[in-house]
C-alpha positions in Angstrom: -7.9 -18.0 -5.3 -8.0 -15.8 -8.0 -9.1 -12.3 -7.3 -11.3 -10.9 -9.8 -9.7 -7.3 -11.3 -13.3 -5.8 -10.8 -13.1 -7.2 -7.2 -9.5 -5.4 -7.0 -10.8 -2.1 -9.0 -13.7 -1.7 -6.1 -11.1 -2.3 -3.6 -8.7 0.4 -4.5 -11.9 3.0 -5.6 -13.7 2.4 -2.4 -12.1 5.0 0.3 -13.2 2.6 3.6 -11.8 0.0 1.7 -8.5 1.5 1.0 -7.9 2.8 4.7 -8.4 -0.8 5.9 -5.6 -1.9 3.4 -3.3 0.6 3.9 -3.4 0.3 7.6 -2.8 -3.3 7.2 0.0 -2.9 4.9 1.7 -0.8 7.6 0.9 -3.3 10.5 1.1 -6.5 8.3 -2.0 -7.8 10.8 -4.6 -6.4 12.5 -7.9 -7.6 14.2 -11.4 -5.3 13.4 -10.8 -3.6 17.0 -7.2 -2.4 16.0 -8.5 -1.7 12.6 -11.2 0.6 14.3 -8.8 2.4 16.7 -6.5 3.5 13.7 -9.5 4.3 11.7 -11.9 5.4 14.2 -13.8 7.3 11.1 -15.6 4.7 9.9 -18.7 3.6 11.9 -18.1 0.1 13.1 -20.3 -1.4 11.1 -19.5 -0.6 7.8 -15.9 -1.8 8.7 -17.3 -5.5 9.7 -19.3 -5.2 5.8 -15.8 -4.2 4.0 -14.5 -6.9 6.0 -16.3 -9.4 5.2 -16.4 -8.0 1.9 -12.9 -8.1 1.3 -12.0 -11.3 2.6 -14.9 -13.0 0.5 -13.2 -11.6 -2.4 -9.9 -13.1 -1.5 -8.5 -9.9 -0.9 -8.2 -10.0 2.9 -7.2 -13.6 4.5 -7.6 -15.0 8.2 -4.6 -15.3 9.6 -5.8 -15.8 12.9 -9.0 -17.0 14.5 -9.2 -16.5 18.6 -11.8 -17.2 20.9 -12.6 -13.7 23.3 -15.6 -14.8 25.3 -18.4 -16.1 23.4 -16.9 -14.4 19.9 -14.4 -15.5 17.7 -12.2 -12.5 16.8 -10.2 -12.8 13.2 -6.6 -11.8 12.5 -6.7 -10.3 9.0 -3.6 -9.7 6.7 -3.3 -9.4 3.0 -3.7 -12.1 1.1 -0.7 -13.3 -1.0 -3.0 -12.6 -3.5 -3.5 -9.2 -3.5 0.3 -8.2 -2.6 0.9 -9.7 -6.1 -1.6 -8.1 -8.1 0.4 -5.7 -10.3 1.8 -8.9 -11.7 -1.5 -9.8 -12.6 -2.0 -6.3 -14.2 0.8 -6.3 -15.8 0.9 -10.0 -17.3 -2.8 -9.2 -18.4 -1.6 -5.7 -19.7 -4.6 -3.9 -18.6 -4.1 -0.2 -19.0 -7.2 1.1 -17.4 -6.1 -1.1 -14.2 -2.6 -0.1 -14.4 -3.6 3.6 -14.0 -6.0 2.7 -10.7 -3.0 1.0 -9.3 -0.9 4.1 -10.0 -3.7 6.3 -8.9 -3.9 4.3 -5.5 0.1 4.6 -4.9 -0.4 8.0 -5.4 -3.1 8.6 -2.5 -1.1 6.3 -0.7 1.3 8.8 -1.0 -0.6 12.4 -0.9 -1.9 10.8 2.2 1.4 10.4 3.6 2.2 13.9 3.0 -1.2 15.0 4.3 -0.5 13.8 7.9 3.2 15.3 7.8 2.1 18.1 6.8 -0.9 18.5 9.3 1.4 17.9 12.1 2.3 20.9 14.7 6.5 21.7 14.3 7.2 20.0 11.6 10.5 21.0 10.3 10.9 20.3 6.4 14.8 20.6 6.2 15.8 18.5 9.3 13.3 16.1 8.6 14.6 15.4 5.3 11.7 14.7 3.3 12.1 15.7 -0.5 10.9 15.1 -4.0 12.8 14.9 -7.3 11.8 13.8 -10.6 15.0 12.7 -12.9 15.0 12.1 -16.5 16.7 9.5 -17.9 16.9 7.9 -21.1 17.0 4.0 -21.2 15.6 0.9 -22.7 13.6 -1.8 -20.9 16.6 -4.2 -20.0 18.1 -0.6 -18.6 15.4 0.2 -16.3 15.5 -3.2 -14.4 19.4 -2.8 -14.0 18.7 0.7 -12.8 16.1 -0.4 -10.5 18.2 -4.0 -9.2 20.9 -1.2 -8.3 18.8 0.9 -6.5 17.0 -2.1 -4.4 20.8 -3.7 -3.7 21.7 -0.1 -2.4 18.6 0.5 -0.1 18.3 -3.1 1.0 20.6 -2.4 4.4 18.2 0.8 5.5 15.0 -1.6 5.0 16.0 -2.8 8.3 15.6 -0.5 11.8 18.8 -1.3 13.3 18.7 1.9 15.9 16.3 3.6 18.1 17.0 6.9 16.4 15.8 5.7 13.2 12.6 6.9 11.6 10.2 5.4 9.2 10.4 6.8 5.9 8.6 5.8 2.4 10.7 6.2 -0.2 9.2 5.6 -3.5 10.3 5.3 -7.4 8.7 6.0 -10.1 9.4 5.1 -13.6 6.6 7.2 -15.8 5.7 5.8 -19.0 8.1 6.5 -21.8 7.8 10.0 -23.8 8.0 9.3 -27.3 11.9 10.6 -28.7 11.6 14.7 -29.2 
């Protein structure tokens, strides 16, 4: 199914919407109930509407369908779709979508600070989160080398392979080019 880019557009700009996908993009599924516990914010019912909203778009997909009582409960994930959308984005080189989908890493990200930085005893140094920005020159061809590099370098820590291990996001960003002082 092809997901509409106005479909996507209210996705991303809608906030319910975009709590229920980034929750799901940290548990990969999740059934309305879980959904509801981690965003306990939104009033149940206005979940079940994005929902149903989202998956009639082709943005959410049933992965699981399981009878509890007389009810049906769904899995959701999402859809294969939707994980690929900056390709579509890209390939239809759509600037005003581009800068949503860069606006929505963004919050993705502010909001990952956010609860960090909310927490009692949080200690900046030991913890060992950061931001840098580096500038490089390079051409096109360069960039993909740089960033094939980077992903065969981080590729073993993508992996938890100890208890002491912690989450962490760790995200690249390539600005659009500045034009040669």
């Amino acid at each position: 199914m092809l997901i509409a880019m106005e479909q996507i557009m209210d996705c991303i700009e809608n906030p319910v919407k975009t709590k229920l996908l980034l929750t799901l993009q940290t548990k990969g599924t999740a059934t309305p109930k879980e959904l509801h516990q981690a965003n306990s914010e939104i009033p149940k019912a206005t979940l079940y509407r994005a929902l149903k909203s989202m998956e009639n778009a082709g943005i959410l997909e049933v992965v699981l369908e399981t009878k509890v009582r007389a009810v049906v409960e769904k899995t959701y994930a999402i859809s294969k779709e939707f994980a690929h959308m900056d390709e579509q984005v890209v390939k239809n080189n759509d600037g005003e979508a581009y800068y949503k989908l860069f606006s929505a890493f963004m919050l993705n990200l502010l909001q990952k600070f956010e609860g960090y930085a909310k927490q009692k005893d949080i200690n900046i140094a030991e913890d060992g989160s950061s931001f840098t920005a580096f500038p490089i020159y390079a051409n096109a061809e360069e960039l993909i080398e740089y960033n094939e590099k980077i992903m065969e370098v981080l590729a073993p820590a993508m992996t938890k392979t100890s208890d002491d291990q912690k989450l962490y996001t760790l995200a690249t960003i390539v600005s659009p080019p500045i034009e040669n002082e």
